[in-house]
N, C-alpha and C positions, 0 to 999 in steps of 0.2 A: 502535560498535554499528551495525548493518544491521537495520533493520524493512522490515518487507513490506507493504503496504499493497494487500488486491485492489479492484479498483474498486469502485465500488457500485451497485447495481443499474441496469439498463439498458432501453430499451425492446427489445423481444423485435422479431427481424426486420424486414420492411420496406423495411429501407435499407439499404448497403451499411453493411460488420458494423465497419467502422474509423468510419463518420459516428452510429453507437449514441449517444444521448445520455444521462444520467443520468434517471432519474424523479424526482418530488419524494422519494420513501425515500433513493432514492439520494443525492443530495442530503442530506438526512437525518445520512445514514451515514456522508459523507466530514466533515462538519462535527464528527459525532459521534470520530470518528479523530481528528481535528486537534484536539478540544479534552479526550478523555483522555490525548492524548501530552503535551499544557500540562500536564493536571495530574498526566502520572507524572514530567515534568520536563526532558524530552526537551526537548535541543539539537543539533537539526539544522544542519549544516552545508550540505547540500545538498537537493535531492528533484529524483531520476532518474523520468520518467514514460513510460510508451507513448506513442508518437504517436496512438496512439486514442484519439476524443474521450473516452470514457467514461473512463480513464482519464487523461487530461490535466485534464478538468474536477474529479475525482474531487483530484488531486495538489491543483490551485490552492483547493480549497473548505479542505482539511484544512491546507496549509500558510499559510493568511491569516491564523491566531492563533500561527503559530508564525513569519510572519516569514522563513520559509526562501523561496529562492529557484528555482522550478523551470524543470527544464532538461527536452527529450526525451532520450527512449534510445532507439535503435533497434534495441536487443539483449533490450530490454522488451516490444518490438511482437507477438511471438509463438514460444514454440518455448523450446527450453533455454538457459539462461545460468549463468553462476556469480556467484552475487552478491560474492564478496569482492573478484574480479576488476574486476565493474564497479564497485564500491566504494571501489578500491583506491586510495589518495592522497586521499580526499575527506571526511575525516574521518566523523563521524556522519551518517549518508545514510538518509535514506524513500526506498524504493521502490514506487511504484506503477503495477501491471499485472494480470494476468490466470491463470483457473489454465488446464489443470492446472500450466506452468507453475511457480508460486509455490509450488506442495507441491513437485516434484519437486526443484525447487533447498533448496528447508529441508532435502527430505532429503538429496539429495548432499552438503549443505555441512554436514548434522549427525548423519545416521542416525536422523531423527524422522522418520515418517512422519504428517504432517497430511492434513488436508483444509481448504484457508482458504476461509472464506465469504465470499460478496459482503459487500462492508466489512467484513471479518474484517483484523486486523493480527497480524502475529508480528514478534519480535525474535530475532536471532543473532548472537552474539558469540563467537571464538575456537572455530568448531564447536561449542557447543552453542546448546541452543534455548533462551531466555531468558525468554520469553512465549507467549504463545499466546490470543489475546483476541477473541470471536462477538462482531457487531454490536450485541446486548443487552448484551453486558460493557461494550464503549465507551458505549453509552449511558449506564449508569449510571454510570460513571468519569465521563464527561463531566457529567451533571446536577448543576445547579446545589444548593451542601448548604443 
C-alpha cells in the first residue's frame, strides 16, 4: 500500500518557499494523519518526505504514533514522480509532499482524478485508489471515541 500524505498547511510567503513552516492547524493536520492511519491500522514500513520543511515537519508529526522512520526524497521536492516506483522495494510507504503533484501522480498511477488538500491523505494499491480522506475526515478517524 502507497499513501500520500499532502503537507499541511503552511505559512503563506515571506521566505524562501522550501524554509515554509507548518502553522499550528498544520500541525493540527499532520498529527491528525498520523493518528487516523493508527486507527485504520496502517503499517508503515517507511515514510519518503520532501526536503521542504513543511513537508518534512508534516512526515515526522504524523509518523511519531506510528513509529515509522522518515527519510527525504528528492523526487517528492517538486514536479512529477511515480509513486510505485519510488515505492518500489519498501514495502508499505507514507508519502509526504505537495500538490499539484500528488493528484497528478494518483492519477497516473490510477486514472482517479483527485484534488488532495492540505492534510488531505490518499491511498493506492495495485492502480486503484483505495481511500481518499479531507482533513475533517482525519480528524474524526483520529478523535479520541
Amino acid at each position: 500500500m502507497i499513501w500520500l500524505l499532502r503537507h499541511g498547511e503552511a505559512e503563506e510567503g515571506g521566505s524562501e518557499d522550501g524554509a515554509r513552516r507548518l502553522t499550528g492547524k498544520g500541525e493540527r493536520q499532520a498529527k491528525a494523519a498520523g493518528g487516523a492511519l493508527a486507527v485504520l491500522g496502517a503499517r508503515l514500513d517507511t515514510c519518503l518526505a520532501s526536503p521542504k520543511v513543511r513537508a518534512r515537519d508534516t512526515a515526522r508529526l504524523a509518523c511519531e504514533e506510528l513509529g515509522a522512520r522518515v527519510e527525504e526524497a528528492e523526487a517528492l521536492r517538486g514536479g512529477d514522480f511515480d509513486p510505485e516506483e519510488l515505492a518500489a522495494g519498501r514495502g508499505d510507504v507514507l508519502l509526504v509532499g505537495h500538490e499539484p503533484d500528488f493528484s497528478r501522480a494518483i492519477e497516473a498511477a490510477t486514472g482517479c482524478r483527485v484534488k488532495l488538500k492540505k492534510g488531505g491523505l490518499a491511498a493506492i494499491a495495485d492502480g486503484t485508489l483505495i481511500v481518499l480522506l479531507r482533513p475533517a475526515e482525519l480528524r474524526a478517524i483520529a478523535a479520541p471515541r
